[in-house]
C-alpha positions as CSV (number, residue, x, y, z in Angstrom):
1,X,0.0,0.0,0.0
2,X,1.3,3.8,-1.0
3,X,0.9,5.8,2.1
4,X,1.3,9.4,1.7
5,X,0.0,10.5,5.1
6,X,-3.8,11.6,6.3
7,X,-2.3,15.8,5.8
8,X,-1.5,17.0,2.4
9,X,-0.4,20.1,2.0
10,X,-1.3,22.1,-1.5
11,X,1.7,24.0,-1.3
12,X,2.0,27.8,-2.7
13,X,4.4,28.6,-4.9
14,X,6.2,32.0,-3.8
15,X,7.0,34.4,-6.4
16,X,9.9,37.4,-5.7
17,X,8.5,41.5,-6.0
18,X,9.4,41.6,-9.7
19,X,7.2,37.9,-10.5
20,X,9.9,35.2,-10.4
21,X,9.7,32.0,-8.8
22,X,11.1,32.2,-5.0
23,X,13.0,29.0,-4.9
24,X,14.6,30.0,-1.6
25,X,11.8,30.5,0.4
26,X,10.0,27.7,-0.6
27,X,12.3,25.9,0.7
28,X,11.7,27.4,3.6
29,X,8.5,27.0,3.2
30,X,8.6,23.3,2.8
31,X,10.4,22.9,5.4
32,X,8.6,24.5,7.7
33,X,5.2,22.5,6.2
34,X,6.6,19.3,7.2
35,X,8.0,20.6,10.7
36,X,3.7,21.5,11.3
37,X,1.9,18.6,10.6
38,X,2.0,18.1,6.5
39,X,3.0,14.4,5.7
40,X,3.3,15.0,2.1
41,X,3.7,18.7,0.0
42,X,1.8,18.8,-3.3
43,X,3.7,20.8,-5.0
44,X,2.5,22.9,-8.3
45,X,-1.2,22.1,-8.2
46,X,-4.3,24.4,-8.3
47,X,-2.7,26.1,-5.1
48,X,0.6,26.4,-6.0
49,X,-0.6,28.5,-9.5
50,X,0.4,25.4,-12.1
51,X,-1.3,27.5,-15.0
52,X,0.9,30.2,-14.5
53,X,4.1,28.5,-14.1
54,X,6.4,27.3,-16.9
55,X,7.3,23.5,-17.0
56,X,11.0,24.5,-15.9
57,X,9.9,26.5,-13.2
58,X,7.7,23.7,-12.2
59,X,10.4,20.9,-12.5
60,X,12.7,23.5,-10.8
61,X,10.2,23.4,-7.8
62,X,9.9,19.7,-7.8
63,X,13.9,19.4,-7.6
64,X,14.1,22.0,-4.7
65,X,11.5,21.6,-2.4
66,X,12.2,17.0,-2.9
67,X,15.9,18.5,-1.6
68,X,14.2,20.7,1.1
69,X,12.5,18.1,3.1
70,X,14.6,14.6,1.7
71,X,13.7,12.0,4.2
72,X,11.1,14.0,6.0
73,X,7.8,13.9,3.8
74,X,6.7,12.7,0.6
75,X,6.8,15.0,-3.0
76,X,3.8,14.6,-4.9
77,X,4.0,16.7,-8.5
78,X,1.0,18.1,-10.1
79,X,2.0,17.0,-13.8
80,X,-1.2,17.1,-15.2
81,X,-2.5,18.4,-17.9
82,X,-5.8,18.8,-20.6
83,X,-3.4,17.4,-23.3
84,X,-2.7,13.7,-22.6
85,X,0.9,13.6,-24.0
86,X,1.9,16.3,-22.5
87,X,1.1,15.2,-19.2
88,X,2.7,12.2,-19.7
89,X,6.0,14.1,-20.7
90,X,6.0,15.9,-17.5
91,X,5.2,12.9,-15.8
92,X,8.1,11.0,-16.7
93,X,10.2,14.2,-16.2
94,X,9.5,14.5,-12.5
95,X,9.6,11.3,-12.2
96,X,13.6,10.7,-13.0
97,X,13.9,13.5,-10.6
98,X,12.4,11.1,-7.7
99,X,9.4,12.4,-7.0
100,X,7.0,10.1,-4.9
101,X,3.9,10.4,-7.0
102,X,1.7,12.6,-9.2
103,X,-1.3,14.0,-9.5
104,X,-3.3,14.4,-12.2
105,X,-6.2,16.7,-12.5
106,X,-8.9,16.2,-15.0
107,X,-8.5,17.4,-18.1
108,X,-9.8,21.2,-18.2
109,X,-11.3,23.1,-21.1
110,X,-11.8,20.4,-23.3
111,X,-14.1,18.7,-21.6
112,X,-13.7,14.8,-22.3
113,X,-16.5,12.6,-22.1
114,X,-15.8,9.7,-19.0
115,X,-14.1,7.0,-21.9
116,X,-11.5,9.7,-22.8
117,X,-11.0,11.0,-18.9
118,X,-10.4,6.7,-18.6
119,X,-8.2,6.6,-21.6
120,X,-6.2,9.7,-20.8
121,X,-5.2,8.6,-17.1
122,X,-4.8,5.0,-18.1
123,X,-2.4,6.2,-20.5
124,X,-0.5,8.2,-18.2
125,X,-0.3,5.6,-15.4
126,X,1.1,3.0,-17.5
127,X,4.0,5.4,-18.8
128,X,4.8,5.9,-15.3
129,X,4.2,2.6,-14.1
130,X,6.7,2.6,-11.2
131,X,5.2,5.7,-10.0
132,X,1.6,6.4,-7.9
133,X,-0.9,8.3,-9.0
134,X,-3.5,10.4,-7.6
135,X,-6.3,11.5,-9.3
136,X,-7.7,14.9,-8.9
137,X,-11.7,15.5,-9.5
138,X,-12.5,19.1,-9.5
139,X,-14.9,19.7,-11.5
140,X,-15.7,23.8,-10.5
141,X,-12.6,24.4,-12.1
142,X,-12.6,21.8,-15.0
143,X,-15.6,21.8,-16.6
144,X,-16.2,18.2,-16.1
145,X,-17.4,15.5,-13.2
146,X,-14.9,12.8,-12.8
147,X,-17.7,9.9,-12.1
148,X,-17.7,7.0,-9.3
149,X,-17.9,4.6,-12.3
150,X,-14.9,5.6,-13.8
151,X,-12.8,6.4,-10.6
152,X,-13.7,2.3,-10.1
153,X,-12.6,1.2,-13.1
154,X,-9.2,3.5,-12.7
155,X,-8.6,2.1,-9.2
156,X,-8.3,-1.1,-10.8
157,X,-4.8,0.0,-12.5
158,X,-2.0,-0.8,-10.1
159,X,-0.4,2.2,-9.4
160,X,-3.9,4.7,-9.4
161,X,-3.9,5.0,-5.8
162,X,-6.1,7.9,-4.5
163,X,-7.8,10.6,-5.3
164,X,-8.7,14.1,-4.5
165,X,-12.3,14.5,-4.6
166,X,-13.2,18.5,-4.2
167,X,-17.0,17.7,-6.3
168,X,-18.4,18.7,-2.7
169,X,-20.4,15.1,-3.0
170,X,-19.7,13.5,-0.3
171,X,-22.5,10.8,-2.0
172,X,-20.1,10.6,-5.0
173,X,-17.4,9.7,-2.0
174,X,-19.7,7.3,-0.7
175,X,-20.0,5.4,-4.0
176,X,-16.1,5.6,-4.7
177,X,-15.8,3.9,-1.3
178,X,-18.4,1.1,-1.7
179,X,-16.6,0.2,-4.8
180,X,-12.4,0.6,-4.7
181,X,-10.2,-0.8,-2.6
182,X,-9.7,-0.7,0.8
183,X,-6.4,0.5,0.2
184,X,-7.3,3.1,-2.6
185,X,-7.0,6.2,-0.7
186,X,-10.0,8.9,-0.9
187,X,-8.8,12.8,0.4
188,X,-10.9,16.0,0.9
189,X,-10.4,18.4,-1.8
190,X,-11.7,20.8,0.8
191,X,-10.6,21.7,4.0
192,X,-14.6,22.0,5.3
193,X,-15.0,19.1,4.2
194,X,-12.2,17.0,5.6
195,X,-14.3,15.4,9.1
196,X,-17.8,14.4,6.8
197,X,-15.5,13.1,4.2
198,X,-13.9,11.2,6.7
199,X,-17.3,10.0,8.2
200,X,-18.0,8.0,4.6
201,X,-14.3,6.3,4.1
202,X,-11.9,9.3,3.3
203,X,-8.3,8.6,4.1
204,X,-6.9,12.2,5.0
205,X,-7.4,15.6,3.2
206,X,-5.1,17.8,0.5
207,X,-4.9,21.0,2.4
208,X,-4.8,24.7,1.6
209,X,-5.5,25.7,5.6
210,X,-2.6,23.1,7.0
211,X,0.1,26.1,5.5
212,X,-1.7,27.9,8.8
213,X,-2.6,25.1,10.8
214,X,-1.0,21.6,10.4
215,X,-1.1,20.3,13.4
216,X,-4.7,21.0,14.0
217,X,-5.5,19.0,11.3
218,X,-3.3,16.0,12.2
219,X,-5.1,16.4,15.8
220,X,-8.7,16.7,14.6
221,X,-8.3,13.7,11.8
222,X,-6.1,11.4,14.9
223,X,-9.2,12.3,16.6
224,X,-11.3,10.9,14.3
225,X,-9.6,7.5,14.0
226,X,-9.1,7.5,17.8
227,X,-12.8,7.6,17.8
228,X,-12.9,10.8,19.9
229,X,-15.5,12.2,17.7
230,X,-16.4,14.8,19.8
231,X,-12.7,16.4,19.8
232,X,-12.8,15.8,16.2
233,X,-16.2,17.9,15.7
234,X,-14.8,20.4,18.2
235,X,-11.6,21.0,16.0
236,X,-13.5,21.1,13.0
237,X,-15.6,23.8,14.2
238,X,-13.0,25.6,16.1
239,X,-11.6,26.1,12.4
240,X,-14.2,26.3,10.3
241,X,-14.1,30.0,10.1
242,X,-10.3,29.6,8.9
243,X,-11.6,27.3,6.2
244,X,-14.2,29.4,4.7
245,X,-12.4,32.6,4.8
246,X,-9.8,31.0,2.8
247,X,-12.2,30.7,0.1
248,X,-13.5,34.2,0.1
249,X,-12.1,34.6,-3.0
250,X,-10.5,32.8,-5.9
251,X,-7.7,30.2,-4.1
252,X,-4.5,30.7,-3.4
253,X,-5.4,34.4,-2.8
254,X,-6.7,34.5,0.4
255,X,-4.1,31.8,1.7
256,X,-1.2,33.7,0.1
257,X,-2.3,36.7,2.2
258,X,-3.2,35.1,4.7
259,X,0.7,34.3,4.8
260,X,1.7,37.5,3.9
261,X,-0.1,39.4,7.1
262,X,2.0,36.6,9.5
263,X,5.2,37.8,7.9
264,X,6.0,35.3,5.0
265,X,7.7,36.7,2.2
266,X,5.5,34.5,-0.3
267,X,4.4,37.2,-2.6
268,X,1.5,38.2,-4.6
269,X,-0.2,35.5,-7.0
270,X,0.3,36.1,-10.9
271,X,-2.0,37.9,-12.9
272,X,-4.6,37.0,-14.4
273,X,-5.0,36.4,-10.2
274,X,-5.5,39.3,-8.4
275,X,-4.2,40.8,-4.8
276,X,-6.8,40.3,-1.9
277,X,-9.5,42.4,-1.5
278,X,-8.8,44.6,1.6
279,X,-12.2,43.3,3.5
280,X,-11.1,39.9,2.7
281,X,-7.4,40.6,4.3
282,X,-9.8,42.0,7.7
283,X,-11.5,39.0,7.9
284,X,-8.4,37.0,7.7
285,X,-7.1,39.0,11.0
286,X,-9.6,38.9,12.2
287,X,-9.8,34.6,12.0
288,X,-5.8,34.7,12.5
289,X,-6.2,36.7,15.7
290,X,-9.4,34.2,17.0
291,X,-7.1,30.9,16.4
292,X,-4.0,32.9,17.8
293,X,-2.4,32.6,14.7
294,X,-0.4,36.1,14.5
């Protein structure tokens, strides 16, 4: 079985004041991620801007920050892509680097029907065959539902090991579970959704809010599994105002800000993203300051 942890951090990607990639402090960064409570650092996925970046700025990240923490977590590289070679290119690339698995986010814009979403990730895990994959099923952002059926019939190829599920559906979860291995790995694909999505079989959760509070999250999932359900609801809802507010606006800009106003260095995001709207930067003090996070 592929364990990558029950914490995954969707790691931002800092950018210097004129734009460029940060490569030092994501290092730091990193670092500092697997020292609070992330087992494994996605790194370049929705969070960390993928569409913005070039592939050598991405490979560049996934060389750096697998250095940064060597030993101490797990790298898994968003390589994915709406064109199936291409994702298969990058794939293999990170993969010579030693990264410890991919994911792969549903093909945007061109909306596949579910036999081309099958053949396209089929294609891609057995290029890589050595290497695990995780799926990644968000459809707000691609156009397109990756559907329980299909998920099923991907599990069934050896190295498709999880997936992130941010649908929202936590019946769509339930079906998935019913129907994939035991050891197929299901995650939140959204923070306020980690504890229900635990509830129906989910394995752990890829974060944006663990860059704030890590450990919180290892505590309330532990919780969970301990079957202290109580300190697992409490946690939850003790956060829950950190989760939404992350998500007042388009994601990674209230996060990024969010580590900007406790004195990271991370940057702004690239355009076509915008800064954070100043009542959105209040209400993150103002949750910061409640969870004694400044």
């Amino acid at each position: 079985m592929v364990n990558f942890g029950r914490v995954l951090t969707a790691m931002i990607t800092p950018f210097t004041e004129d734009g460029a990639v940060d490569y030092a402090i994501a290092e730091k960064l990193a670092d500092y991620l697997v020292n609070n409570g992330s087992d494994a650092l996605v790194v370049c996925g929705t969070t960390g801007e993928s569409p913005t970046l070039t592939w050598s700025e991405e490979y560049e990240l996934f060389r750096v920050i697998q250095q940064a923490v060597a030993g101490k977590a797990k790298i898994i590289a968003g390589t994915g892509s709406n064109s199936t070679q291409e994702a298969i290119e990058a794939t293999q690339k990170a993969a010579k680097l030693g990264v410890d698995g991919s994911l792969q986010v549903v093909p945007y814009y061109n909306k596949p029907p579910q036999a081309g979403m099958y053949r396209h990730f089929k294609e891609i895990a057995e290029s890589t065959s050595d290497l695990p994959m995780v799926l990644y099923n968000i459809p707000g952002r691609t156009g397109q539902n990756l559907l329980p059926e299909t998920v099923i019939r991907l599990s069934e190829i050896a190295n498709v090991v999880a997936i992130k599920e941010a649908s929202g559906n936590l019946d769509q979860v339930s079906q998935i579970r019913r129907s994939t291995p035991n050891d197929f790995a299901i995650y939140a694909g959204d923070d306020s959704l980690t504890l229900p999505l635990l509830a129906v079989g989910g394995h752990g959760v890829i974060s944006v809010a663990s860059h704030l509070v890590g450990p919180k999250i290892q505590s309330m999932i532990q919780a969970f599994f301990d079957g202290n359900i109580q300190a697992a609801i409490q946690t939850h809802l003790a956060l829950f105002p950190l989760f939404k507010a992350l998500f007042l606006t388009t994601n990674p800009i209230p996060v990024k800000a969010a580590l900007q106003i406790q004195g990271w260095k991370v940057g702004s995001t690239r355009s076509p993203l915008a800064d954070a709207p100043s009542e959105v930067i209040q209400t993150l003090k103002s949750v910061l300051a409640e969870l004694a996070l400044l």
